[in-house]
Chimera marker file (.cmm) of the C-alpha trace (Angstrom):
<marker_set name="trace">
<marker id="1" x="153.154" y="82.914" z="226.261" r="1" g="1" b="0" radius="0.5"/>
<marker id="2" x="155.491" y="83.111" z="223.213" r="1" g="1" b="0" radius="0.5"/>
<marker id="3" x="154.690" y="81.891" z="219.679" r="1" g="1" b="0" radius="0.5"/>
<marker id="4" x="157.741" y="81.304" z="217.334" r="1" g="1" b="0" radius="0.5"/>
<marker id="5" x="157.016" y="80.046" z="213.666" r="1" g="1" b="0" radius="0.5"/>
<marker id="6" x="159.042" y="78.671" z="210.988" r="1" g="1" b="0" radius="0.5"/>
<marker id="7" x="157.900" y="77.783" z="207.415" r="1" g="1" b="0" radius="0.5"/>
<marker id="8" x="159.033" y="75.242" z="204.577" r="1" g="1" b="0" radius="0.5"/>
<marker id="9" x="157.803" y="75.422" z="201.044" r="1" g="1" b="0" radius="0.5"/>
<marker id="10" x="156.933" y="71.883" z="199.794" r="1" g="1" b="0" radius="0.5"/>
<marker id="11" x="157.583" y="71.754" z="196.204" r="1" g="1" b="0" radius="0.5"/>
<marker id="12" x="156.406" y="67.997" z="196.129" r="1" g="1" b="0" radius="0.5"/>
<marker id="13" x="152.829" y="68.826" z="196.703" r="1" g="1" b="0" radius="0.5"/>
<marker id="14" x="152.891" y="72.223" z="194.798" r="1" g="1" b="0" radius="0.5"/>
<marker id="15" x="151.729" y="72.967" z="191.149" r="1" g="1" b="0" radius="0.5"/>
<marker id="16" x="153.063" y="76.304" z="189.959" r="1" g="1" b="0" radius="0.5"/>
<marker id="17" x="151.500" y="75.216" z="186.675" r="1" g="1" b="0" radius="0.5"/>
<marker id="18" x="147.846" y="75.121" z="188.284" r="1" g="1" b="0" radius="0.5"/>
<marker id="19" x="148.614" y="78.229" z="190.946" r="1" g="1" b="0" radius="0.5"/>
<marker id="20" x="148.797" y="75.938" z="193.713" r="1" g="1" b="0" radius="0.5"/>
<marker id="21" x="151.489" y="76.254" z="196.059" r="1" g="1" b="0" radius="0.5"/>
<marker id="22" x="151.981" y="74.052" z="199.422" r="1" g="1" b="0" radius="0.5"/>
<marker id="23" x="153.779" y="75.648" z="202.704" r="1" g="1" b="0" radius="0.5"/>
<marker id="24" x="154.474" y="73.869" z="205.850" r="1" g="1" b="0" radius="0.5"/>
<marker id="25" x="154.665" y="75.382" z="209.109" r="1" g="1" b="0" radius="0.5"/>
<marker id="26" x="156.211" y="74.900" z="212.421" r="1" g="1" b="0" radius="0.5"/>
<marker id="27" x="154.713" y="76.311" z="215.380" r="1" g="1" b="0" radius="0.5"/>
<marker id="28" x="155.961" y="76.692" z="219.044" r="1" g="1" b="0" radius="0.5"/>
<marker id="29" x="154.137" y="78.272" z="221.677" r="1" g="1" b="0" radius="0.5"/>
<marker id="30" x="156.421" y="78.807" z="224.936" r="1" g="1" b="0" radius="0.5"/>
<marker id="31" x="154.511" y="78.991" z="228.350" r="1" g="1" b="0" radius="0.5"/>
<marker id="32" x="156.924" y="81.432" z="230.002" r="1" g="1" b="0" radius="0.5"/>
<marker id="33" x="153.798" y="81.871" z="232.884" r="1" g="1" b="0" radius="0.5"/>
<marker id="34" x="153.007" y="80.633" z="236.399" r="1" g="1" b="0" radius="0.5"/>
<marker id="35" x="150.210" y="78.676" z="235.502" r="1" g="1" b="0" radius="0.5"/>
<marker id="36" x="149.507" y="75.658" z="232.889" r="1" g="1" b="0" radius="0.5"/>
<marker id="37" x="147.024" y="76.394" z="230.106" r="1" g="1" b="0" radius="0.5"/>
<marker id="38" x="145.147" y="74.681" z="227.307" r="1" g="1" b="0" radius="0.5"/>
<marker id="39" x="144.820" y="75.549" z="224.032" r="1" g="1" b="0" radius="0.5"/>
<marker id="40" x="140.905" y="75.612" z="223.182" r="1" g="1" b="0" radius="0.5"/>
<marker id="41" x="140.854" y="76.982" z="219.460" r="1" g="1" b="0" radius="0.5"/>
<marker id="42" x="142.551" y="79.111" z="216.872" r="1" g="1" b="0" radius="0.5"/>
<marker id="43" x="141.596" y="81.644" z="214.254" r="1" g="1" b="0" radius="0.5"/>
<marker id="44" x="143.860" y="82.114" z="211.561" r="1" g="1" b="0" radius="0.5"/>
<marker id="45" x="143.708" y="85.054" z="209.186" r="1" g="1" b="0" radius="0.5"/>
<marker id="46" x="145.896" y="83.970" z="205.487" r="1" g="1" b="0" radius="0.5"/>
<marker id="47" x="146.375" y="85.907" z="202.804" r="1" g="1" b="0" radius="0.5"/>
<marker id="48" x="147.556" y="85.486" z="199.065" r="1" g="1" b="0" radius="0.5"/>
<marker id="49" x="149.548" y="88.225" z="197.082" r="1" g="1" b="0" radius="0.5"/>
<marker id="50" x="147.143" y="88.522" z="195.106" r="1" g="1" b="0" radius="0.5"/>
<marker id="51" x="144.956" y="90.146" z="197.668" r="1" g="1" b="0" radius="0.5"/>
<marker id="52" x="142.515" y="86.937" z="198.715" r="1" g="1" b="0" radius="0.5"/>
<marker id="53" x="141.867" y="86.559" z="202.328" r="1" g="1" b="0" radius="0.5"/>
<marker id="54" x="140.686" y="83.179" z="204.096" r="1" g="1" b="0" radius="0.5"/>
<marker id="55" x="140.106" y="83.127" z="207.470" r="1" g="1" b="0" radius="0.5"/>
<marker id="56" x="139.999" y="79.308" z="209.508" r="1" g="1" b="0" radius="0.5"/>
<marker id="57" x="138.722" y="79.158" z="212.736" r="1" g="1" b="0" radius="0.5"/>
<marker id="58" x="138.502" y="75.958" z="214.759" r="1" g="1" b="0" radius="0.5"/>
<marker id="59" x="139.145" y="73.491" z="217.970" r="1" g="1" b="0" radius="0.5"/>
<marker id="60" x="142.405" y="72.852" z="219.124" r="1" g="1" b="0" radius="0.5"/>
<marker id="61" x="145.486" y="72.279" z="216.576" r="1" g="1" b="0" radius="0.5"/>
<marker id="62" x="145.739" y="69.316" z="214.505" r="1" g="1" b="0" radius="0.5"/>
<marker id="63" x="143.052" y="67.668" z="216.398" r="1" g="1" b="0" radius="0.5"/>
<marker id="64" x="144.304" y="68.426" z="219.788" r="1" g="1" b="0" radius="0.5"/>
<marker id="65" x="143.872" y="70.951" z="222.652" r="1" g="1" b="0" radius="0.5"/>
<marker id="66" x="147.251" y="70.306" z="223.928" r="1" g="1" b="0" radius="0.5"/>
<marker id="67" x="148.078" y="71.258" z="227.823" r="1" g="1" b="0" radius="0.5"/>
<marker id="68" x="151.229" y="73.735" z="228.454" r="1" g="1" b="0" radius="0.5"/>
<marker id="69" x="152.478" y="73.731" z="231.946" r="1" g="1" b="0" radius="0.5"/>
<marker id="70" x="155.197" y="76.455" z="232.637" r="1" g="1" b="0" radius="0.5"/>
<marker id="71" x="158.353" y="76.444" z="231.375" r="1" g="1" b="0" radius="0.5"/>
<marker id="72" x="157.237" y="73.940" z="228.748" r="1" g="1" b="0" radius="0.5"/>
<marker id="73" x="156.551" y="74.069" z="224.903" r="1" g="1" b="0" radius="0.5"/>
<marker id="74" x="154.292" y="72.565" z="222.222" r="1" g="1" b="0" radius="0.5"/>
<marker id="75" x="155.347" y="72.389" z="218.845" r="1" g="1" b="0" radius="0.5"/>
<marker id="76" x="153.170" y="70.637" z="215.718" r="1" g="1" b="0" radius="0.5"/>
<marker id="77" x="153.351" y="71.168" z="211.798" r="1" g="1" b="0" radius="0.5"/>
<marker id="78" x="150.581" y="71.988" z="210.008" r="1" g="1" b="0" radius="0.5"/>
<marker id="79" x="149.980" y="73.430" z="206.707" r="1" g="1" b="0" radius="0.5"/>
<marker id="80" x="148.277" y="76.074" z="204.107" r="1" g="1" b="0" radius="0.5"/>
<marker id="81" x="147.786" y="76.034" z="200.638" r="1" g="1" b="0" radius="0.5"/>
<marker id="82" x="148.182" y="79.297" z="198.596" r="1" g="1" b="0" radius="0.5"/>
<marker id="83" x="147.019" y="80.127" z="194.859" r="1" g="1" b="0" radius="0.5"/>
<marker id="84" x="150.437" y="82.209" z="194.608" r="1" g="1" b="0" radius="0.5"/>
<marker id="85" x="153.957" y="81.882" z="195.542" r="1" g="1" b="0" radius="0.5"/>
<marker id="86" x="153.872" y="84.423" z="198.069" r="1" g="1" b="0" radius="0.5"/>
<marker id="87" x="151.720" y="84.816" z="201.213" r="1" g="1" b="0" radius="0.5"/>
<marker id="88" x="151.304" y="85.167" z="204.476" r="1" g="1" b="0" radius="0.5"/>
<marker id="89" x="149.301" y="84.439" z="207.648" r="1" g="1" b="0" radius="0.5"/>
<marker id="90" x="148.771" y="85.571" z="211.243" r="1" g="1" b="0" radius="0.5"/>
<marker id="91" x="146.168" y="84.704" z="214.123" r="1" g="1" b="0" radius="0.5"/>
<marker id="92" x="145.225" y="84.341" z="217.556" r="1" g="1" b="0" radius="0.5"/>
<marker id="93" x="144.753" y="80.890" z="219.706" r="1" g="1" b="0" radius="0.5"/>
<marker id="94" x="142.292" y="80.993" z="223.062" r="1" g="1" b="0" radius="0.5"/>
<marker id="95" x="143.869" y="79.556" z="225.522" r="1" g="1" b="0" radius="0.5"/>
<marker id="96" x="142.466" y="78.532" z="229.106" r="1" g="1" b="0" radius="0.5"/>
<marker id="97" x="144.189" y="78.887" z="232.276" r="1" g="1" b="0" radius="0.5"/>
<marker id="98" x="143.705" y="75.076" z="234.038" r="1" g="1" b="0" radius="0.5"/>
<marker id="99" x="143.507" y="76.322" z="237.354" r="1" g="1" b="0" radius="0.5"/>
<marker id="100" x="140.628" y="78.729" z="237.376" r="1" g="1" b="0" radius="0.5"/>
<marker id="101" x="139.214" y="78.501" z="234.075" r="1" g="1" b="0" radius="0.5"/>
<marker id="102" x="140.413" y="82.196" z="232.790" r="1" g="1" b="0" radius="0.5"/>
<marker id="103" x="140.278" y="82.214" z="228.910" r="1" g="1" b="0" radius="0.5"/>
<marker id="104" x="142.305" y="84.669" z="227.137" r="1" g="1" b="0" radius="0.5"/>
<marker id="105" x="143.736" y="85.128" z="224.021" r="1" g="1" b="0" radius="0.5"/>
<marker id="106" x="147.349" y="84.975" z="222.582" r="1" g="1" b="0" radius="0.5"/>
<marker id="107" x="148.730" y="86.410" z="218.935" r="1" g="1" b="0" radius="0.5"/>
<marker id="108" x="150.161" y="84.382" z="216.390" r="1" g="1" b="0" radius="0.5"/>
<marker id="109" x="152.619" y="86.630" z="214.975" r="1" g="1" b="0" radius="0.5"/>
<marker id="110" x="152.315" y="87.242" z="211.014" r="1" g="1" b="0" radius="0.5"/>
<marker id="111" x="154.320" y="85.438" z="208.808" r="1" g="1" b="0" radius="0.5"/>
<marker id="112" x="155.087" y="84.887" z="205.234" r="1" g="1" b="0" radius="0.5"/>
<marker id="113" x="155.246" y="82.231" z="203.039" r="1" g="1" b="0" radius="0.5"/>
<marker id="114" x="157.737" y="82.290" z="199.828" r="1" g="1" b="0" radius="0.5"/>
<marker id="115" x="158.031" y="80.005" z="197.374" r="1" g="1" b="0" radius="0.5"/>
<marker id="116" x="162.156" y="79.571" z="196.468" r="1" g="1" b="0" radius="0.5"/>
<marker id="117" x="161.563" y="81.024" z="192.974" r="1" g="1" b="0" radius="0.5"/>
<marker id="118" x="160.223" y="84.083" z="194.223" r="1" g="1" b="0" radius="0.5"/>
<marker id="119" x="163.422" y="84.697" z="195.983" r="1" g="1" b="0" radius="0.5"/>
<marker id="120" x="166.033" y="84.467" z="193.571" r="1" g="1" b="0" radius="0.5"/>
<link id1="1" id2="2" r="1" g="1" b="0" radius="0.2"/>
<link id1="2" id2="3" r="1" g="1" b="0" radius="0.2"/>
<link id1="3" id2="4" r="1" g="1" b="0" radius="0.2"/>
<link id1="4" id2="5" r="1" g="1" b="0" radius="0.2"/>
<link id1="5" id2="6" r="1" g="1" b="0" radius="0.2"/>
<link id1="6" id2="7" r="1" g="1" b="0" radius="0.2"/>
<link id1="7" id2="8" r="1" g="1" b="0" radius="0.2"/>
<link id1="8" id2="9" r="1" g="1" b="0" radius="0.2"/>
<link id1="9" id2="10" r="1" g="1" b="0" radius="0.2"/>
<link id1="10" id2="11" r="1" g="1" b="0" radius="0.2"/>
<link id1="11" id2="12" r="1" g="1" b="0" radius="0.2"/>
<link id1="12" id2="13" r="1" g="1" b="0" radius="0.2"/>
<link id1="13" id2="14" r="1" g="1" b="0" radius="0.2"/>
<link id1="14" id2="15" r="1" g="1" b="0" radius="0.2"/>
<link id1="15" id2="16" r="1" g="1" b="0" radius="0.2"/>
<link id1="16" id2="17" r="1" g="1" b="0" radius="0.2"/>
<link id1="17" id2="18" r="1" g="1" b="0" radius="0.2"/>
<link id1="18" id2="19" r="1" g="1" b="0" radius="0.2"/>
<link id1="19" id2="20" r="1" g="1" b="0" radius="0.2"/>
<link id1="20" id2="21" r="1" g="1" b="0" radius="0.2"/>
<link id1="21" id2="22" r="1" g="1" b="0" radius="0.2"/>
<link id1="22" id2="23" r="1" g="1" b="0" radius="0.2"/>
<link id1="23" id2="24" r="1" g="1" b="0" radius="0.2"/>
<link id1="24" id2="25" r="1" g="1" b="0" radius="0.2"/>
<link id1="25" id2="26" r="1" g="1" b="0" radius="0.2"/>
<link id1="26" id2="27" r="1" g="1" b="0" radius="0.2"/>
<link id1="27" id2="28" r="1" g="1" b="0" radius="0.2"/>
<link id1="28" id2="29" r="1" g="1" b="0" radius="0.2"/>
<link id1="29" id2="30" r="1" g="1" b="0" radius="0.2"/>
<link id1="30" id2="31" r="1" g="1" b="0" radius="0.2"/>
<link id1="31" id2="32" r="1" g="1" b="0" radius="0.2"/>
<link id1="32" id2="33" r="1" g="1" b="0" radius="0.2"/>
<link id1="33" id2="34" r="1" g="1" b="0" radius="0.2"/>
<link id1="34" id2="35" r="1" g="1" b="0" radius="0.2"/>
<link id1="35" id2="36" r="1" g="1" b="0" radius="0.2"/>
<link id1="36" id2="37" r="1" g="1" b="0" radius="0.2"/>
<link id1="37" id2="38" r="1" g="1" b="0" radius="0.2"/>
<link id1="38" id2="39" r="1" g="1" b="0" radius="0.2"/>
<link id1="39" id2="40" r="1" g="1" b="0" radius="0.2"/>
<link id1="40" id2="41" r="1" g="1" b="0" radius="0.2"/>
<link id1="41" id2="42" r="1" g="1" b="0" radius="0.2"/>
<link id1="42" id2="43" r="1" g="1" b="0" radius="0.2"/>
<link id1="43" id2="44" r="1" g="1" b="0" radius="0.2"/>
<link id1="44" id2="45" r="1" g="1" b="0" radius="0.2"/>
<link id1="45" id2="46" r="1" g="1" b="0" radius="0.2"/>
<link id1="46" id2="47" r="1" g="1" b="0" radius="0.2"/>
<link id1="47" id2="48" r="1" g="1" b="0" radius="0.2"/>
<link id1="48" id2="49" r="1" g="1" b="0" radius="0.2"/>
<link id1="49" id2="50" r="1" g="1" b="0" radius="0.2"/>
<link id1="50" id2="51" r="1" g="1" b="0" radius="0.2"/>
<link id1="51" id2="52" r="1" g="1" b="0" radius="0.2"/>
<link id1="52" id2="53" r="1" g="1" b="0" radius="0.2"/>
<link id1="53" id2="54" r="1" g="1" b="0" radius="0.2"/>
<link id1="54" id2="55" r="1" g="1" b="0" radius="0.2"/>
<link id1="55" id2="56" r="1" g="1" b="0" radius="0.2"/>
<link id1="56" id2="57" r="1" g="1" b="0" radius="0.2"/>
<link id1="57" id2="58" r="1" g="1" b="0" radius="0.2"/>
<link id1="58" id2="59" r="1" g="1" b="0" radius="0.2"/>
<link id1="59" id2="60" r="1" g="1" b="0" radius="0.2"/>
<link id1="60" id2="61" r="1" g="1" b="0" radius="0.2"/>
<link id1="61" id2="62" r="1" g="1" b="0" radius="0.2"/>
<link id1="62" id2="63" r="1" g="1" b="0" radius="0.2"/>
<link id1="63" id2="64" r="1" g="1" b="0" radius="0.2"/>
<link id1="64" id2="65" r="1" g="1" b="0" radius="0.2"/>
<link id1="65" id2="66" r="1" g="1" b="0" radius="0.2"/>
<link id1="66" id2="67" r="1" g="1" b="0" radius="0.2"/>
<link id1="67" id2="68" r="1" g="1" b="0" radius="0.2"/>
<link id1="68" id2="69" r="1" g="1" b="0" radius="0.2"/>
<link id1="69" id2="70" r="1" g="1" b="0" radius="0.2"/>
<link id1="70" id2="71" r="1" g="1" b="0" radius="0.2"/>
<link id1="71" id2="72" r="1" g="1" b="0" radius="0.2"/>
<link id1="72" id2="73" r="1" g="1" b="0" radius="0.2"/>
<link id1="73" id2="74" r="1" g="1" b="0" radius="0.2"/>
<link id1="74" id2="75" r="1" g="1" b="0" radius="0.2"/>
<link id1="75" id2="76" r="1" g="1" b="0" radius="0.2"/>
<link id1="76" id2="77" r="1" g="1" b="0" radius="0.2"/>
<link id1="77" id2="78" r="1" g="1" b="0" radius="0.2"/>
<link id1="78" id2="79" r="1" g="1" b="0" radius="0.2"/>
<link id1="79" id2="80" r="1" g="1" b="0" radius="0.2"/>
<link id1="80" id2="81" r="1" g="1" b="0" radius="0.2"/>
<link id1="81" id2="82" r="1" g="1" b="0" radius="0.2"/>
<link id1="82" id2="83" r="1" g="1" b="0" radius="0.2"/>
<link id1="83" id2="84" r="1" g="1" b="0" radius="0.2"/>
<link id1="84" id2="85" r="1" g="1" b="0" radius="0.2"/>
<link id1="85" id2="86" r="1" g="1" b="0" radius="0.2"/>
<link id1="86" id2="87" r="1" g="1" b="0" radius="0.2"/>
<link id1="87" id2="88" r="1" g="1" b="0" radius="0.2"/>
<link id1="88" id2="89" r="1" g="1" b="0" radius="0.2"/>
<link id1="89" id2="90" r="1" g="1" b="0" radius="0.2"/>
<link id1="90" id2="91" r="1" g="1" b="0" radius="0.2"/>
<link id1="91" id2="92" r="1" g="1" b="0" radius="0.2"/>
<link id1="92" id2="93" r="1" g="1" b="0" radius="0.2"/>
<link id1="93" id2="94" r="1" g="1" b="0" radius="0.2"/>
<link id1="94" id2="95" r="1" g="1" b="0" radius="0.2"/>
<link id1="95" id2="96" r="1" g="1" b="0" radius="0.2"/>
<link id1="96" id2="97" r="1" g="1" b="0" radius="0.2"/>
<link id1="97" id2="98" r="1" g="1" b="0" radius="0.2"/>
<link id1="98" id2="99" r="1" g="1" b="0" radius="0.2"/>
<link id1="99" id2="100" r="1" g="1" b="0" radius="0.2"/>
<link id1="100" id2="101" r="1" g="1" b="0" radius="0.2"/>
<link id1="101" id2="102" r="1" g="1" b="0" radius="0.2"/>
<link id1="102" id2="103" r="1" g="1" b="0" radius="0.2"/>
<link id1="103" id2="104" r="1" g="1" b="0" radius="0.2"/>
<link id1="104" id2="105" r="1" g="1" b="0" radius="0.2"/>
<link id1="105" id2="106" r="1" g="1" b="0" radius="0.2"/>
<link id1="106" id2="107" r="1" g="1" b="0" radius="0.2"/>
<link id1="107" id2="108" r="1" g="1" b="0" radius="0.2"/>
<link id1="108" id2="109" r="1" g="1" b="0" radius="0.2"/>
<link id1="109" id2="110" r="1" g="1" b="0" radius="0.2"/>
<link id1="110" id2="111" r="1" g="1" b="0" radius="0.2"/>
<link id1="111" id2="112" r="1" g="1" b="0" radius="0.2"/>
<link id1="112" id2="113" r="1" g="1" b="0" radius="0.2"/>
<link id1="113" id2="114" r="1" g="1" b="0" radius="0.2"/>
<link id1="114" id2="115" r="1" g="1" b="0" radius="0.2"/>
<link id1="115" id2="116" r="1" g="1" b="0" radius="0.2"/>
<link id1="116" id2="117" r="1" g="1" b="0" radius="0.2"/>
<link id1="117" id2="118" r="1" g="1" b="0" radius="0.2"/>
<link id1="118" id2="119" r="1" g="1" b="0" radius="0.2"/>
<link id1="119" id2="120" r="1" g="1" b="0" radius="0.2"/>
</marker_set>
């Protein structure tokens, strides 16, 4: 299983003026296995630069538990409100192998979130 992420600042639903700062996010997970799984839930971990952690934990993504049979993807956007321009996030999903029921667990890798006027 490999998870790939990519991340786009939304300035329309931001307000620098009120700290509030809107990322979306792209996941993929890759199911480079011999055997189809299901997602079951996910647990993210996000973090502010100013040092505030929030953790989420819930069923499926984006209201599904989406199948992956091997050799196949699933992608969905989501996205995470921050109270400063910079932050990032990481995570783990539980997945369940179809055929005998095995659950494990697979990493979300970290990854940060930067508003374009941080960069410059």
């Amino acid at each position: 299983m490999k998870v790939s992420v990519e991340t786009f600042y939304q300035e329309q639903y931001s307000k620098p003026i009120e700290n509030s700062y809107f990322f979306a996010y792209r996941i993929t997970i890759f199911n480079g296995g011999d055997f189809s799984v299901q997602l079951l839930r996910r647990h993210w971990f996000i973090f502010d630069s100013n040092a505030i952690k929030r953790e989420v934990e819930g069923e499926g993504v984006i209201g599904q538990q989406p199948i992956i049979h091997p050799g196949e993807s699933h992608q969905y956007i989501s996205g995470c409100n921050l109270k400063t321009n910079i932050g990032k996030m990481h995570g783990t999903y539980l997945m369940e192998r179809i055929d005998d029921k095995k659950q494990f667990y697979i990493n979300i890798p970290e990854f940060t979130m930067i508003a374009p006027e941080k960069s410059n």
